[in-house]
RODO-396262 format. One record per residue (C-alpha): residue number from 1; residue in one letter; chain; x, y, z. Coordinates in Angstrom, 1 decimal, padded with zeros to 4 digits, always signed. Layout:
// RODO-396262
{node NUM A A {X Y Z}}
...
// end
This chain:
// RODO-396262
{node 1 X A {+072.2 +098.4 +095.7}}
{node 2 X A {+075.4 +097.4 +094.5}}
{node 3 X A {+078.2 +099.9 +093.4}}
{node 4 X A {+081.8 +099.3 +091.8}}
{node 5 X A {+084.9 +100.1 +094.2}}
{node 6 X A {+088.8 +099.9 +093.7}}
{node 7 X A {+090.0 +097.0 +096.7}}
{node 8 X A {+092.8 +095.5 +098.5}}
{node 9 X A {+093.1 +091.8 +097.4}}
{node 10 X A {+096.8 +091.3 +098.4}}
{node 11 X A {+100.4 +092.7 +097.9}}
{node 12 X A {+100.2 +094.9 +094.7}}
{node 13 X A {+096.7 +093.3 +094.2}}
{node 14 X A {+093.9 +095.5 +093.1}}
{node 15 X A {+090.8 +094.8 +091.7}}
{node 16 X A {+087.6 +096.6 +090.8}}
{node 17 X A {+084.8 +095.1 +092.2}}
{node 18 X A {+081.1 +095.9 +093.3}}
{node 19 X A {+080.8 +096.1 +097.1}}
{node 20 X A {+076.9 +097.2 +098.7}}
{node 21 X A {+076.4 +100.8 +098.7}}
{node 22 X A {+077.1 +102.8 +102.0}}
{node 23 X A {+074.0 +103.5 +103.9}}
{node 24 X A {+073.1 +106.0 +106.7}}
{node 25 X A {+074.1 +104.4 +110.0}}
{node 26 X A {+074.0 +107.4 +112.5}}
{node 27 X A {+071.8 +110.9 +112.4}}
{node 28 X A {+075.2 +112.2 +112.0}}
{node 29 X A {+076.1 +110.6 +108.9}}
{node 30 X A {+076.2 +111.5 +105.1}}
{node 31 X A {+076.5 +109.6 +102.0}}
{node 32 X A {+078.3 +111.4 +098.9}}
{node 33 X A {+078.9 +110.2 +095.7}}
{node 34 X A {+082.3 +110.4 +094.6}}
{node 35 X A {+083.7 +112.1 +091.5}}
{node 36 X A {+086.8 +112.8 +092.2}}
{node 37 X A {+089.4 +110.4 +093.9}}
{node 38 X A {+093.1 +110.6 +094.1}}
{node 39 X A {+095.5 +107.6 +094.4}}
{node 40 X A {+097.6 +108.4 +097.3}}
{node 41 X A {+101.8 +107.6 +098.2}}
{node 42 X A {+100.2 +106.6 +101.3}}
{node 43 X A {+097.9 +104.1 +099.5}}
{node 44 X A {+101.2 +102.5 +098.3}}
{node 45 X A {+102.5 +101.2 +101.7}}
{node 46 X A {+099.3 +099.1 +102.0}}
{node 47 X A {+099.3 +098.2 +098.1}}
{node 48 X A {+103.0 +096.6 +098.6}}
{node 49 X A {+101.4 +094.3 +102.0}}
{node 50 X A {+103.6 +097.0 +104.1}}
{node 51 X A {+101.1 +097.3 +106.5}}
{node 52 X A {+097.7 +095.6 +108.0}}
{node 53 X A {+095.7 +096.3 +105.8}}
{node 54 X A {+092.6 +093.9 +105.1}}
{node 55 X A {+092.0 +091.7 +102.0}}
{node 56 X A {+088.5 +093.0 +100.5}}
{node 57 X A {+088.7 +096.8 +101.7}}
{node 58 X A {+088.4 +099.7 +099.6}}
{node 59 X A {+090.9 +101.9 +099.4}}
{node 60 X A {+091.0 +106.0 +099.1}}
{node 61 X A {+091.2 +108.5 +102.2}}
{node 62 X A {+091.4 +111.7 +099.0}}
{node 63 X A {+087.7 +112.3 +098.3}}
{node 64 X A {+085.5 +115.0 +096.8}}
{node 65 X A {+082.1 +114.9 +095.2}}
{node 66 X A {+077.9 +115.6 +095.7}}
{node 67 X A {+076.3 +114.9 +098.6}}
{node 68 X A {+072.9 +112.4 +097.8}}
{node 69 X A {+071.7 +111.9 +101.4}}
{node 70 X A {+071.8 +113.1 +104.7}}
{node 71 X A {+071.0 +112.0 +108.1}}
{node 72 X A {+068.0 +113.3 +110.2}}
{node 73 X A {+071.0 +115.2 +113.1}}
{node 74 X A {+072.5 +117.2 +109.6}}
{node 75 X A {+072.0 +120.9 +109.2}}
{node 76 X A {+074.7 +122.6 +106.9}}
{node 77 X A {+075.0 +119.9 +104.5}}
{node 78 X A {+072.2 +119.8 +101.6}}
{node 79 X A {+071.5 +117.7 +098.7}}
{node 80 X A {+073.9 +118.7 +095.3}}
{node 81 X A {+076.3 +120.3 +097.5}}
{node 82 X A {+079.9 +119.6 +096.5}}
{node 83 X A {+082.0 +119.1 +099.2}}
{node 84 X A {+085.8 +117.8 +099.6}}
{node 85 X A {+086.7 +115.0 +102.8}}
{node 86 X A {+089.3 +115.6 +104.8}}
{node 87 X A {+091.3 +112.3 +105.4}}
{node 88 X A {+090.9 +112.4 +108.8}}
{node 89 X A {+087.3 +111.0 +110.3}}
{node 90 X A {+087.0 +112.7 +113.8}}
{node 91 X A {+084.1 +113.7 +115.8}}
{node 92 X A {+084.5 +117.4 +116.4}}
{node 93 X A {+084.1 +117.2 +120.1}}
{node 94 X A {+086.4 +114.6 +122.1}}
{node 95 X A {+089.5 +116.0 +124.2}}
{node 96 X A {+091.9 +116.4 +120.8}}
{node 97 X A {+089.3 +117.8 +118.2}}
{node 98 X A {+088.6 +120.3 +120.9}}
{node 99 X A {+092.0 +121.4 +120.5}}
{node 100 X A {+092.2 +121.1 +117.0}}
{node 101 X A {+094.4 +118.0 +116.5}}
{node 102 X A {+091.3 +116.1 +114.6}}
{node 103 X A {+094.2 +114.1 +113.2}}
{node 104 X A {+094.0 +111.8 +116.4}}
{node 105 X A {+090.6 +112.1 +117.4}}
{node 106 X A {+089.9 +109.9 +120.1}}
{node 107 X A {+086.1 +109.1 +119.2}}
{node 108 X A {+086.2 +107.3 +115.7}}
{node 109 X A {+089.3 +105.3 +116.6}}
{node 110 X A {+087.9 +102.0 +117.7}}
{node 111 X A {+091.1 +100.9 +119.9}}
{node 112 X A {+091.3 +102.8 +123.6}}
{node 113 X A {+095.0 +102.8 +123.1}}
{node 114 X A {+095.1 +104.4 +119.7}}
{node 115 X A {+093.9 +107.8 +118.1}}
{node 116 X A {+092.7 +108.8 +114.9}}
{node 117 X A {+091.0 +107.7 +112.3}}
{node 118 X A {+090.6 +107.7 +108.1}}
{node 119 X A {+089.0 +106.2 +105.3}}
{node 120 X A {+090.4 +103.4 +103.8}}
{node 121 X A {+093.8 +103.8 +105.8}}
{node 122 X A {+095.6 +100.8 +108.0}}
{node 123 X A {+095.0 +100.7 +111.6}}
{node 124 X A {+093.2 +104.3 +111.6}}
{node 125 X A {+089.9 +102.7 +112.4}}
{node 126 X A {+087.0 +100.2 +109.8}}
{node 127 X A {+086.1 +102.5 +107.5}}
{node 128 X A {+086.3 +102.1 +103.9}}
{node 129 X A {+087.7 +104.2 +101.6}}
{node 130 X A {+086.3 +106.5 +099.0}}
{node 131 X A {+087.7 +104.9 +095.2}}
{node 132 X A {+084.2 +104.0 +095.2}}
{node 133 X A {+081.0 +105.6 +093.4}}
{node 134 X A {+079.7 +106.5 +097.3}}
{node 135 X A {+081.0 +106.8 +100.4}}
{node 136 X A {+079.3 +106.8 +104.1}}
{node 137 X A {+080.8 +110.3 +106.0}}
{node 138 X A {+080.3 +110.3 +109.5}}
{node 139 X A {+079.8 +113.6 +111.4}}
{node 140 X A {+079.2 +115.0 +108.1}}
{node 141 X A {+078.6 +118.7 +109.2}}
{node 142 X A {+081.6 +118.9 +110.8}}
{node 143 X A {+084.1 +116.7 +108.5}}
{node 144 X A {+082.5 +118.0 +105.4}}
{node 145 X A {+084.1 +120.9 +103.6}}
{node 146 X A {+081.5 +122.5 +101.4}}
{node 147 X A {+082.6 +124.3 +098.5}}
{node 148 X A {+081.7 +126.8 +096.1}}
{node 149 X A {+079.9 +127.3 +092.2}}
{node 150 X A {+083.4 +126.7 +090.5}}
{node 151 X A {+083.7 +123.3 +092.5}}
{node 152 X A {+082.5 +121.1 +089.5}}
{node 153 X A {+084.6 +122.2 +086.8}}
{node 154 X A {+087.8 +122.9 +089.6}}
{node 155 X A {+087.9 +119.2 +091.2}}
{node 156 X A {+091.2 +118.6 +090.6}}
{node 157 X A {+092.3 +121.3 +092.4}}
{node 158 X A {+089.8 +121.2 +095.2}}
{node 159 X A {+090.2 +117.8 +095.8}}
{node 160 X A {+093.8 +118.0 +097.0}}
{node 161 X A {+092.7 +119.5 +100.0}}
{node 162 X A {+091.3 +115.9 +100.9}}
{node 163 X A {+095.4 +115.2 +102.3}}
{node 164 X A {+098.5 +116.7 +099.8}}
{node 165 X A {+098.0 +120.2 +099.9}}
{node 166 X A {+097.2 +120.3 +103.9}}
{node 167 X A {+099.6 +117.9 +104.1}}
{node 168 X A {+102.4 +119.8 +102.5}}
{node 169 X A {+101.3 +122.7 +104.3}}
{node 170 X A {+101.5 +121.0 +107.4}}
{node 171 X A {+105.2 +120.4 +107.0}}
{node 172 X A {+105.9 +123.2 +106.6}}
{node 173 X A {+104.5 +124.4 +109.6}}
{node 174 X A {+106.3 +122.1 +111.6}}
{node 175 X A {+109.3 +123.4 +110.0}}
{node 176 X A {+108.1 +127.0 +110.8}}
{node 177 X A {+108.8 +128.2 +107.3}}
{node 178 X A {+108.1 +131.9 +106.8}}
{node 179 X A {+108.9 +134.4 +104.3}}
{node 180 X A {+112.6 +134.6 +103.2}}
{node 181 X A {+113.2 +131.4 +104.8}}
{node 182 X A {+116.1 +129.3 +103.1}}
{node 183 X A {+114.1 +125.6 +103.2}}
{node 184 X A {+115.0 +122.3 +101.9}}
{node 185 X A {+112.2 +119.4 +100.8}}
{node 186 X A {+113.2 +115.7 +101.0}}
{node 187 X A {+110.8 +113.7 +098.8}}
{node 188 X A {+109.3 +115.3 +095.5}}
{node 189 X A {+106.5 +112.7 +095.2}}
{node 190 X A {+102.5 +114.7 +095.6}}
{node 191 X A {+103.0 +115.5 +099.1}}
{node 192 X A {+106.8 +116.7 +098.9}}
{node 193 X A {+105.8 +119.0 +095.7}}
{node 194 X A {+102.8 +120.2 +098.2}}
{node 195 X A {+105.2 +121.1 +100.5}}
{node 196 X A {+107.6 +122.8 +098.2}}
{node 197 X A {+104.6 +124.6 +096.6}}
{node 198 X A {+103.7 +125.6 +100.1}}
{node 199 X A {+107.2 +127.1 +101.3}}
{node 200 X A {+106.5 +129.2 +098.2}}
{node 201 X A {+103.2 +130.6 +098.7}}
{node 202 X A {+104.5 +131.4 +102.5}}
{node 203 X A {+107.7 +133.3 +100.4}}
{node 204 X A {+110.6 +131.3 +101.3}}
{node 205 X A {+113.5 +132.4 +099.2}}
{node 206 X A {+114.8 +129.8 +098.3}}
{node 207 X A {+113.1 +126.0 +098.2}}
{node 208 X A {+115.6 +122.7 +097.2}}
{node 209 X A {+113.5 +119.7 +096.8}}
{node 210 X A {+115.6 +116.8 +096.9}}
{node 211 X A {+114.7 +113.1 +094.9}}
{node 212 X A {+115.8 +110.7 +092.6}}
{node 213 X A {+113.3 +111.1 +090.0}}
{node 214 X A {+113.7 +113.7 +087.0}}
{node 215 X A {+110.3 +113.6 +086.2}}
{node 216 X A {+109.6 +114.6 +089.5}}
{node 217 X A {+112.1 +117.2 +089.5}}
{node 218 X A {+111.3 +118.9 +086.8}}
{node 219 X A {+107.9 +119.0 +088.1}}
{node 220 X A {+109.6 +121.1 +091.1}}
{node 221 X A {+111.2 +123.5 +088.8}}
{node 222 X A {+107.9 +124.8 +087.7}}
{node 223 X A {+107.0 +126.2 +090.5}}
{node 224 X A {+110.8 +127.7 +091.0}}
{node 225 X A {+111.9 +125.1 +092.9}}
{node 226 X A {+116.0 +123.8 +092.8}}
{node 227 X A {+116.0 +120.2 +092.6}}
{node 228 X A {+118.5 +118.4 +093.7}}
{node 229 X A {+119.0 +115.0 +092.2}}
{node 230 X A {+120.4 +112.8 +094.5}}
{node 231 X A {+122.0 +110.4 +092.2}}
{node 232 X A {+124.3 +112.7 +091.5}}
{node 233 X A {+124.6 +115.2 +094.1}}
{node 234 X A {+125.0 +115.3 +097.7}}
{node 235 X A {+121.9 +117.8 +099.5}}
{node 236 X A {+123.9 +118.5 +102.4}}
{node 237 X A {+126.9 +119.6 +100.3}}
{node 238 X A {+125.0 +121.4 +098.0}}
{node 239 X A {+123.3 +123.1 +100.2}}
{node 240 X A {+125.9 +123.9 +102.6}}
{node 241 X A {+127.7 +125.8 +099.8}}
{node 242 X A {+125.2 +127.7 +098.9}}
{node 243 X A {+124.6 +129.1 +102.4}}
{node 244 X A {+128.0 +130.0 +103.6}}
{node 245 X A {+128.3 +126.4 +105.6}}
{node 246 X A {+125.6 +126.8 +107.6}}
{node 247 X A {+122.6 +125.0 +105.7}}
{node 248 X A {+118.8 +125.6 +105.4}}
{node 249 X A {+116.8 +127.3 +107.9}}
{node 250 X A {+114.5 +125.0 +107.7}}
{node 251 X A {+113.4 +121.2 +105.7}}
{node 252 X A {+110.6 +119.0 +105.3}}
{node 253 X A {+110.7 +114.8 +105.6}}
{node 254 X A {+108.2 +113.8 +102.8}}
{node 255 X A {+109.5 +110.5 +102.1}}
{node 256 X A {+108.9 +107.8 +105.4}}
{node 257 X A {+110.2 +104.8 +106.0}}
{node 258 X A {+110.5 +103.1 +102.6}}
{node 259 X A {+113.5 +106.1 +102.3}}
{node 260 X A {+116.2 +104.6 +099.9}}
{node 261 X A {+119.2 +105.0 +098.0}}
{node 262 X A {+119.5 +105.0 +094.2}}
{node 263 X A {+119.6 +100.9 +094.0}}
{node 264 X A {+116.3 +100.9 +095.8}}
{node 265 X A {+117.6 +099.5 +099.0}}
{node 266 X A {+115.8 +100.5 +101.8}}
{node 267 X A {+117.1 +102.4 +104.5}}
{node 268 X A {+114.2 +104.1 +106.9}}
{node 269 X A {+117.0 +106.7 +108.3}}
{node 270 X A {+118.6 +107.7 +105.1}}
{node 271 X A {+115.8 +111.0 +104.9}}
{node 272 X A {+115.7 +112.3 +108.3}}
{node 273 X A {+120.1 +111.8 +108.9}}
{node 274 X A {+120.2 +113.6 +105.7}}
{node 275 X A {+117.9 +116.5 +106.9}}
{node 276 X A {+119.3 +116.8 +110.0}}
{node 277 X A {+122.9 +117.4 +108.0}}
{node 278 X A {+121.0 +119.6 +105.7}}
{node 279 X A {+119.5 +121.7 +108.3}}
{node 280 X A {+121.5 +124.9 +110.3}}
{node 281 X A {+121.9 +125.0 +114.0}}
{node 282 X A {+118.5 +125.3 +115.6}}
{node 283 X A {+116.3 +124.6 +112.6}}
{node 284 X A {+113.0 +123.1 +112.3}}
{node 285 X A {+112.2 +119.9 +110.3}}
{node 286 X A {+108.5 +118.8 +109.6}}
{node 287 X A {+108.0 +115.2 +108.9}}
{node 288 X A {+105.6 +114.0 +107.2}}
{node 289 X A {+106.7 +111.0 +105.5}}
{node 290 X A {+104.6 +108.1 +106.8}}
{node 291 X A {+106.5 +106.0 +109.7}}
{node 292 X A {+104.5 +102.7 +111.2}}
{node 293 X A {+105.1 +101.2 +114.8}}
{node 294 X A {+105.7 +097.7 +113.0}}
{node 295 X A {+107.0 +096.9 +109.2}}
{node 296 X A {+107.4 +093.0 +109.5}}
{node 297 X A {+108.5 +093.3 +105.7}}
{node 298 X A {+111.3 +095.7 +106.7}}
{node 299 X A {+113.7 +092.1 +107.8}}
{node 300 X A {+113.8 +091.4 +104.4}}
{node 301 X A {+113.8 +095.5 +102.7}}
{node 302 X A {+116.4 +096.6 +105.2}}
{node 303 X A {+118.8 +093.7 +106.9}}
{node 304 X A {+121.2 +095.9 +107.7}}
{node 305 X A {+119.0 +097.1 +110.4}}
{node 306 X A {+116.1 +093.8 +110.3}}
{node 307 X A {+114.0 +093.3 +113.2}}
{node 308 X A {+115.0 +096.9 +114.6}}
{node 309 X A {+113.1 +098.3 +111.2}}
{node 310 X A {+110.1 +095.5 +111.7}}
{node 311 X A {+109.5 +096.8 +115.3}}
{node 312 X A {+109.0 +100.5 +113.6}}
{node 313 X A {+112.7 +102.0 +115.0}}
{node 314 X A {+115.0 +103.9 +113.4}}
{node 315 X A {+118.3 +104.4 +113.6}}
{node 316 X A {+118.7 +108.4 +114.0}}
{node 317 X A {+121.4 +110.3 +114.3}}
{node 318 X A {+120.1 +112.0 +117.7}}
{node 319 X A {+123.8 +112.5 +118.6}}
{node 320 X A {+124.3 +115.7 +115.6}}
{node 321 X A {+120.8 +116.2 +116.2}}
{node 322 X A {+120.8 +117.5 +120.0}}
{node 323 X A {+124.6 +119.5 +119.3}}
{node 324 X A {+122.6 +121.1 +116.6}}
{node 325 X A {+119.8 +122.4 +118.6}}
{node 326 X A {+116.8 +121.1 +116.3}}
{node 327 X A {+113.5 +120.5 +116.4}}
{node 328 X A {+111.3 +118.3 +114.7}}
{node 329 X A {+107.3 +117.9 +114.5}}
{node 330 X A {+106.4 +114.6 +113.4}}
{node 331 X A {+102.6 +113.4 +112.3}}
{node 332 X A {+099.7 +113.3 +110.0}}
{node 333 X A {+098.2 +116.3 +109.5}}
{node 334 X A {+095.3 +117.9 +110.9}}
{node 335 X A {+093.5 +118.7 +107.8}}
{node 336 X A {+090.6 +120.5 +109.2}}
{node 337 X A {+093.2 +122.8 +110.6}}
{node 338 X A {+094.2 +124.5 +107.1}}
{node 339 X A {+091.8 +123.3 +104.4}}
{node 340 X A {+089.6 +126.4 +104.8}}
{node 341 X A {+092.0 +129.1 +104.5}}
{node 342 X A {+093.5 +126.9 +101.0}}
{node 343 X A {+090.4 +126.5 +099.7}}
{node 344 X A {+089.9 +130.3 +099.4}}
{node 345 X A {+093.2 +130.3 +098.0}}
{node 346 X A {+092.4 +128.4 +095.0}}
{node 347 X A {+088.5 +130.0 +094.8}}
{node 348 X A {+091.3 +133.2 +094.6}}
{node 349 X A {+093.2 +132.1 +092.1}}
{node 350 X A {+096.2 +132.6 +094.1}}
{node 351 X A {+096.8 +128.5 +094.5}}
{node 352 X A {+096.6 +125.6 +091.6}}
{node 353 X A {+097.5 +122.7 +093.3}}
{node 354 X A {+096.1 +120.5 +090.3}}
{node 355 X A {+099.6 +121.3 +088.9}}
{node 356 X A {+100.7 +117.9 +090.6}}
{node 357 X A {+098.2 +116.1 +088.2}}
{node 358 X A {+099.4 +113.9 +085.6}}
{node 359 X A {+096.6 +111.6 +084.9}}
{node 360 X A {+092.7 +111.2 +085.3}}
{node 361 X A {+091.4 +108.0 +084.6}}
{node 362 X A {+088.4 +106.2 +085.4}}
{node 363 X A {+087.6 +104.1 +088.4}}
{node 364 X A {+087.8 +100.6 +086.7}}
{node 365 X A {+091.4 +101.3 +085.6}}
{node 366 X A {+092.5 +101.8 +088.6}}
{node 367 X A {+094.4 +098.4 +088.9}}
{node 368 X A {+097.1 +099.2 +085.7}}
{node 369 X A {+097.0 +103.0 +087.5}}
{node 370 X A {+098.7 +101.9 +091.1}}
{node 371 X A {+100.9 +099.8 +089.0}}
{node 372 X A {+102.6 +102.6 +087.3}}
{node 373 X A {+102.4 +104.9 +090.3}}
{node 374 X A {+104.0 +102.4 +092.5}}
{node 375 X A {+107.1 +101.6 +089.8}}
{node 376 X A {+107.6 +105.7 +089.5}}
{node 377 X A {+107.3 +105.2 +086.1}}
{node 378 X A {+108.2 +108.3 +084.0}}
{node 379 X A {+105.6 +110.6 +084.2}}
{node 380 X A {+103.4 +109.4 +086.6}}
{node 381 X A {+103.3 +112.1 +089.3}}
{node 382 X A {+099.6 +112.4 +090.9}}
{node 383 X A {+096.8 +110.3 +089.7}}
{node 384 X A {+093.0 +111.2 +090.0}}
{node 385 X A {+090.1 +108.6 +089.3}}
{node 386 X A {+086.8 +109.4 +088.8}}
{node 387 X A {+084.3 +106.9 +089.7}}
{node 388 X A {+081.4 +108.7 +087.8}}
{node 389 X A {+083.2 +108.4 +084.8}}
{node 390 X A {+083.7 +112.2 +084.4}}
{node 391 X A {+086.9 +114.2 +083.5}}
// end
């Protein structure tokens, strides 16, 4: 059988094509049909040829939709359950899923020096993604998150616990935000507005979430956010004033290494220096933001730090950061970890994440959709596909 599938076909190359449908391959495995897919910031780094990512692979590591067949080892999973991925594919029970970091599983990463794994992600294992009609799950019982009688009609806010909404949350765990907390965002693409709207539900006081982007922005201000726009203002100043000198208690890194100024050069460091001003003596800063070992493209992005950039290094101010006392948490996140407790938030009706959403389109426009969502162009803030041709 043949189904249709958005894939990699070279830098800011993508093309809808049919691929064979997934098949069972292990007693473990499950094979769900997608509804629901989100384009990802993540996606963008191998849509630009940032990374290693292979000519003829699907992308997609956001995925949500009905489970069609399972293998003879599954038990909780049944046919016409909805369920929602998380973006990590682990096992459940090597050394780091027994402790809960399933973000580096050691089982489903295929190189012994290396840990974790995703769909459709760069060097985080073979398997394709889900902007696809189907999609093979491994481990289903455990990676699966099954979900509840609204989960047809509430897919765009479900689905966001595939990778924004536990990402966000993630950061801000890193960060140790907690209620009353003074906390600055960096980034105010999907996962920075995740991890603004996050810092909220936890009942910070006050939440800056600093980009260049009004759209974006403004986007922040709905959920009473400050935005800072950093064309014209300075986030350490600003925030330094506001708090008596001292700065934030706390700030997330939701940008990565394509970090840049207003020109759209490149510089990797520009993000993390600028939290690490932001940020009081002994705060915590969450980062998020993707960073890679190698960027062989960052010679030409950022020459005013070349092959230091290529060999995935960055040039941080450690000096300001050890006077200050600070800590940071670095990583993807371990979905599995939160996606539970925000699912019942939005069964609740105490958390909308689909707020984020600014289009749904279907699968075979997906080409003209990572065009505009990699140009930022007005407007385009979170972008959901559906391969079944629903929404």
């Amino acid at each position: 059988m043949i189904m249709k599938a958005a894939v990699y076909e070279g830098p800011r190359n993508v093309a809808v094509e049919e691929k064979p449908d997934p098949r069972i391959e292990h007693p473990c495995d499950a094979i769900v049909k997608i509804t629901t897919t989100n384009i990802c910031g993540s996606d963008l780094h191998m849509y630009e040829g940032r990374t290693s990512f292979e000519k003829g692979r699907i992308f997609g590591h956001e995925n949500l939709g009905q489970v069609i067949e399972v293998g003879s080892a599954v038990r909780k999973l049944k046919v016409g359950m909805y369920v929602v991925l998380p973006f990590n594919i682990a096992c459940g029970f090597c050394k780091q899923c027994e402790r809960g970091l399933t973000n580096y599983c050691l089982t489903m990463q295929p190189e012994p020096s290396a840990a974790g794994a995703a769909y459709g992600f760069a060097d985080m294992g073979p398997y394709q993604g889900g902007q696809a009609e189907f999609l093979r799950v491994p481990y289903a019982d455990f990676n699966a998150l099954r979900l509840g009688e609204d989960a047809e009609e509430r897919q765009t806010d479900y689905v966001m616990l595939a990778d924004i909404f536990p990402t966000g949350y993630h950061a801000t765990e890193m960060a140790d935000v907690k209620p009353g907390d003074q906390t600055v965002i960096y980034g105010a693409g999907p996962v920075g507005l995740m991890a603004a709207y996050s810092a909220v539900i936890k009942g910070a006081g006050r939440v800056w979430v600093c980009d260049f982007h009004t759209d974006r922005l403004r986007k922040a201000e709905e959920i009473g956010a400050m935005p800072i726009d950093m064309r014209e203002q300075d986030p350490g100043e600003v925030i330094k004033e506001a708090t008596l000198g001292l700065g934030a208690d706390n700030g997330c890194e939701c940008v990565g290494y394509q970090a840049h100024d207003p020109s759209g050069h490149e510089d990797a460091s520009r993000t993390m220096n600028s939290l690490i001003e932001s940020v009081r003596f002994t705060g915590c800063i969450g980062v998020v933001g993707v960073f890679v070992r190698e960027d062989p493209a960052g010679r030409e992005a950022q020459p005013q730090i070349g092959d230091f950039e290529a060999k995935g290094k960055v040039p941080i101010d450690w000096g300001k950061l050890w006077f200050k006392g600070q800590q940071i948490g670095t990583g993807q996140a371990p979905v599995k970890r939160y996606n539970r407790r925000l699912r019942d938030l939005i069964a609740g009706g105490k958390a909308k994440p689909s707020w984020v959403v600014s289009h749904e389109l279907p699968l075979d426009q997906a080409p003209d959709a990572y065009d505009h969502f990699d140009r930022r162009d007005e407007g385009w803030t979170k972008v959901i596909l559906h391969p079944d041709g629903s929404g």
